[in-house]
C-alpha positions in Angstrom: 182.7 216.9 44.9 183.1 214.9 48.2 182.5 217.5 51.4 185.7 215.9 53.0 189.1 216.4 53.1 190.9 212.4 53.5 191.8 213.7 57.0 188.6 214.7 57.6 186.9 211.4 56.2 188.8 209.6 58.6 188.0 211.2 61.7 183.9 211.1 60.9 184.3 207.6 59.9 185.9 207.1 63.0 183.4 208.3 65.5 180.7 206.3 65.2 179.5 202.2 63.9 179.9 201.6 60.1 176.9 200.0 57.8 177.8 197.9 55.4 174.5 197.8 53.3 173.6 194.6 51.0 172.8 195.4 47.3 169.4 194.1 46.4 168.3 192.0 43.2 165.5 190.7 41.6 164.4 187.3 41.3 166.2 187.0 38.2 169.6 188.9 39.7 169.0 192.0 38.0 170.4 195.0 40.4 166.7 196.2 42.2 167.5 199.9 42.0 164.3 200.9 43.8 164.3 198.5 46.4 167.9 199.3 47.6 167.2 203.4 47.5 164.3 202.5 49.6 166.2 200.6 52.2 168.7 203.1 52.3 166.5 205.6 53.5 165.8 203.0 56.2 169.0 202.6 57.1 169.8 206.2 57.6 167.2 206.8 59.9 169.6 204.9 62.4 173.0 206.7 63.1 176.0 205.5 61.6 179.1 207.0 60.5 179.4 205.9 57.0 177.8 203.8 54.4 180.2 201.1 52.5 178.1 200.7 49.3 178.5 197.3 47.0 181.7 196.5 49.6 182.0 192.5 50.7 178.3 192.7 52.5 177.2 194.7 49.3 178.5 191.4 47.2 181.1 193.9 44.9 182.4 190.5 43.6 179.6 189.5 42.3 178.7 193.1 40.4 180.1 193.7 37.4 182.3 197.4 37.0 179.0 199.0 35.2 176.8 197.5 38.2 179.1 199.3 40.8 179.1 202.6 39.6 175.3 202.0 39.4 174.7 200.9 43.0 177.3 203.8 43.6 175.3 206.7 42.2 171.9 204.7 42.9 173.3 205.7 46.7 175.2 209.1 46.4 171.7 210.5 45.2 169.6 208.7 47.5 171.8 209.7 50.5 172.1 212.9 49.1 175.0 214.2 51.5 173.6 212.5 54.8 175.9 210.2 55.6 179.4 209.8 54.1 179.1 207.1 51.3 182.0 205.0 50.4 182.7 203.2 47.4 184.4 199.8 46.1 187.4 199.4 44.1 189.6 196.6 42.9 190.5 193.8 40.6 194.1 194.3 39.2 195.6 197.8 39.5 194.4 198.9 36.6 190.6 198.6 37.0 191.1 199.9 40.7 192.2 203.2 39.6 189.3 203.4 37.2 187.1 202.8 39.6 189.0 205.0 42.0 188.3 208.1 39.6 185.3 207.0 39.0 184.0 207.1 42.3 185.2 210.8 42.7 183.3 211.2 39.8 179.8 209.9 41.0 180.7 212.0 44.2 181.6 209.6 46.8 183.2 210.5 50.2 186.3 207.7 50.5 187.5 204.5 48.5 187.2 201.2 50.3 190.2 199.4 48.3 189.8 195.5 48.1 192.3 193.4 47.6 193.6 192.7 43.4 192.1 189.9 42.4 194.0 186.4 42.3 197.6 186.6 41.6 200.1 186.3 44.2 202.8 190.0 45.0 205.6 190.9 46.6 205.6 193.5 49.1 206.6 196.0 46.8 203.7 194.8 44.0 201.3 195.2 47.0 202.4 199.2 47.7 202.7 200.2 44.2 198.8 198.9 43.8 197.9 200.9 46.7 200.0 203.9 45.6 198.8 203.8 41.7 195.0 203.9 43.5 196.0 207.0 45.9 197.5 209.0 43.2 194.1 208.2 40.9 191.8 210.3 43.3 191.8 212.9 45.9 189.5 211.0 48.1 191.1 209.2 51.3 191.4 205.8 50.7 191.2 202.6 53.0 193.1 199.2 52.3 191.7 196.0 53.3 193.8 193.7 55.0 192.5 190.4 53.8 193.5 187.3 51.5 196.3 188.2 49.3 196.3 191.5 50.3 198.4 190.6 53.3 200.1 193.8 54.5 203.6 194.2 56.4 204.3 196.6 59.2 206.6 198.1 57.0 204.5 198.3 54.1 202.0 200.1 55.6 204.3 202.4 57.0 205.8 203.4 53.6 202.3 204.0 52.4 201.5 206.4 55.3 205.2 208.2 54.0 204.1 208.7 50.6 199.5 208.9 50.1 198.6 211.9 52.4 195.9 210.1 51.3 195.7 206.7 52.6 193.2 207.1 55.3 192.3 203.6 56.9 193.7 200.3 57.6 190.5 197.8 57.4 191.6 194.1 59.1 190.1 191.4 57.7 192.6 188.7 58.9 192.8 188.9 63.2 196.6 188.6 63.5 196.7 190.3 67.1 200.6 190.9 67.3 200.5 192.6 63.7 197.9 194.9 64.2 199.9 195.9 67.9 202.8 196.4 65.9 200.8 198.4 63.3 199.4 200.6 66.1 203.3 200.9 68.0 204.6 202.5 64.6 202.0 204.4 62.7 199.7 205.0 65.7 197.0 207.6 65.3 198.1 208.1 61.2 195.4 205.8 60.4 191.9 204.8 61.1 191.6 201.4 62.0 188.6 199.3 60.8 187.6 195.9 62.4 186.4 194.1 59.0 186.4 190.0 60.2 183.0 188.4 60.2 180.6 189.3 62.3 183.4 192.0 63.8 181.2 192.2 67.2 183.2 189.1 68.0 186.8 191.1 68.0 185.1 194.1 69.0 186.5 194.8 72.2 189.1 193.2 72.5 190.3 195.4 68.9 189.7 198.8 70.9 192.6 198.2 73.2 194.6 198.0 69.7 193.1 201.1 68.1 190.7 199.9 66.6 188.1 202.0 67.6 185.0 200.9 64.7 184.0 198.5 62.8 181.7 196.8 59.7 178.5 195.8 61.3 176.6 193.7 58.7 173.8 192.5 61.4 173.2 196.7 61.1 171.5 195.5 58.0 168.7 194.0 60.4 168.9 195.0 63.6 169.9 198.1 63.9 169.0 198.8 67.3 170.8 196.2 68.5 174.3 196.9 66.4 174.3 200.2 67.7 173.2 199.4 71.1 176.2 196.9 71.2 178.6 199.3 69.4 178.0 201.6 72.1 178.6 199.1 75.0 182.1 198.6 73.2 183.2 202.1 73.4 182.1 202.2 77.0 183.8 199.3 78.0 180.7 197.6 79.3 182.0 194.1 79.5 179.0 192.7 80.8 176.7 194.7 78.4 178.9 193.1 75.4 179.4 189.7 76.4 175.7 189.7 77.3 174.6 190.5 73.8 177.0 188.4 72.6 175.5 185.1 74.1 172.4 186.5 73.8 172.3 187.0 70.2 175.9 187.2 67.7 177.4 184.0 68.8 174.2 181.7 68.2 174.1 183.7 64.7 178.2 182.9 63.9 177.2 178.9 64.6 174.3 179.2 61.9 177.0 182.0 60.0 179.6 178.9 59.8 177.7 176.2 58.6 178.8 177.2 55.4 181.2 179.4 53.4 180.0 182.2 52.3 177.2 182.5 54.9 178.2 185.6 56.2 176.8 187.5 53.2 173.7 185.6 52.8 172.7 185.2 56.5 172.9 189.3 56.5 169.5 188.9 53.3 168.5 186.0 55.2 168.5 188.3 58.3 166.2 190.9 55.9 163.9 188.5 54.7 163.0 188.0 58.3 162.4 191.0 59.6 160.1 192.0 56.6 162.8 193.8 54.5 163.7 191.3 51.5 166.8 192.1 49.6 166.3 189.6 46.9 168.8 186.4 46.2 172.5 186.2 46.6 174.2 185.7 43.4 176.1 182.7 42.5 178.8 181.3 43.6 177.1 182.1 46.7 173.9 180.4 48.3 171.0 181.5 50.6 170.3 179.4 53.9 168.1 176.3 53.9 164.8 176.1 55.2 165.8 174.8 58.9 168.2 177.4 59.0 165.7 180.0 58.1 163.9 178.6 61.0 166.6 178.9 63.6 167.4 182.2 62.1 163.9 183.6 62.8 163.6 182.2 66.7 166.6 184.1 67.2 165.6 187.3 66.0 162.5 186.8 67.2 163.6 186.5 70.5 165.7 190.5 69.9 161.8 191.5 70.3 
């Protein structure tokens, strides 16, 4: 049974930086149980609000439904009630409720809820999968604004009307004037996640819109450093953020673009670097080339 209520959830997840840990694999891209129990007990010895296990960092499409509920429980006991763990669910509506329940099941905290996979919806389509999820579970649940899952205003503020529930609004898209508009109607309702790549970019300017957290995946491998510039957001330290951010995340989004689907495998890439290998990426993704494994390390290296 999860220790929190979905108002509850929100507010803890809400206080502090979220980690959005990578799920490890073998050589062969068999799921490293071992390996990723280990790093998680790294990764909690830093202080962050909540743990997003096999989310977009953590590959989810790439696992299959039985890998999930592995990495899930492979967490849940490893974590063992120290920091709030948060599992995946998706696919069509179907398969999200299943994993919805199941998640309550392995005794997660909250449901990160990604968006269905491939067909195009209507509005309407898009709440009735969110509200077939809430009513699956008694854990809060968070959407994830991204790709098809394109949420209106007035969507969301249906939702909020009829999940107690629905707990979080996580943006993966950057459309300013809809997330101020968001904010204007359902205001403190919800907790608002920044989920774009690399979200230190958007950071501060996203916590004049409420937006008060976000998914750090450079956590992952320098930790210090996330939380030091998570911490300079909150305060408002302009200079402290847009110091770090020359100094450090915008030299890692021009390697991060050189190719899609770099912003998972830089985060292993990251790993292998500082002495913590994660294994692989699966397909259809790919790991960084050799130069870029070289300009990756001199920037690290230069973090100290």
């Amino acid at each position: 049974m999860t220790r929190y209520a979905p108002e509850e959830i929100q507010q803890v997840l809400g206080g502090g930086l979220l980690s959005f840990p990578v799920t490890h694999f073998t050589a062969g891209l068999d799921f490293d149980e071992a390996a990723y129990r280990e790093n998680l007990g790294w990764l909690t010895s830093h202080p962050a609000a909540g743990l997003f296990v096999a989310g977009g960092t953590g590959e989810f499409f790439s696992l299959t439904p039985g890998e999930v509920g592995r990495v899930l429980r492979a967490a849940v006991r490893e974590i063992a009630g120290a920091v709030p763990v948060i599992a995946p669910a998706g696919y069509g509506t179907a398969q999200a409720v299943e994993m919805a329940r199941d998640a309550e099941a392995a005794g997660a905290d909250a449901v990160l809820l990604f968006p269905p996979y491939l067909t195009e919806m209507s509005q309407d389509g898009l709440a009735m999968h969110v509200e077939a999820v809430c009513a699956a579970t008694s854990l809060g649940v968070i959407v994830y604004h991204r790709a098809n899952a394109a949420f209106a205003v007035s969507t969301v503020d249906r939702l909020v009307r009829t999940c107690p529930n629905f707990v979080g609004f996580k943006d993966g898209v950057g459309d300013i004037e809809l997330m101020t508009r968001l904010y204007a109607t359902v205001g403190d309702r919800l907790l608002y996640i920044g989920g774009l790549p690399t979200a230190e970019t958007f950071a501060l300017p996203y916590l004049e819109l409420g937006v008060t957290t976000y998914s750090s995946a450079i956590f992952n491998f320098v930790p210090k450093f996330a939380l030091g510039f998570y911490d300079a957001v909150r305060a408002g330290d302009r200079a402290g953020v847009y110091g770090r951010l020359n100094e450090f995340v915008l030299p890692l989004v021009e390697i991060r673009n050189r190719r899609p689907g770099y912003a998972v495998s830089i985060v292993k890439a990251g790993m292998r670097v500082i002495g913590r290998p994660a294994g692989p990426v699966r397909p259809p993704l790919t790991d960084l080339t050799a130069d870029e494994m070289i300009k990756l390390t001199a920037l690290i290296e230069k973090l100290g």
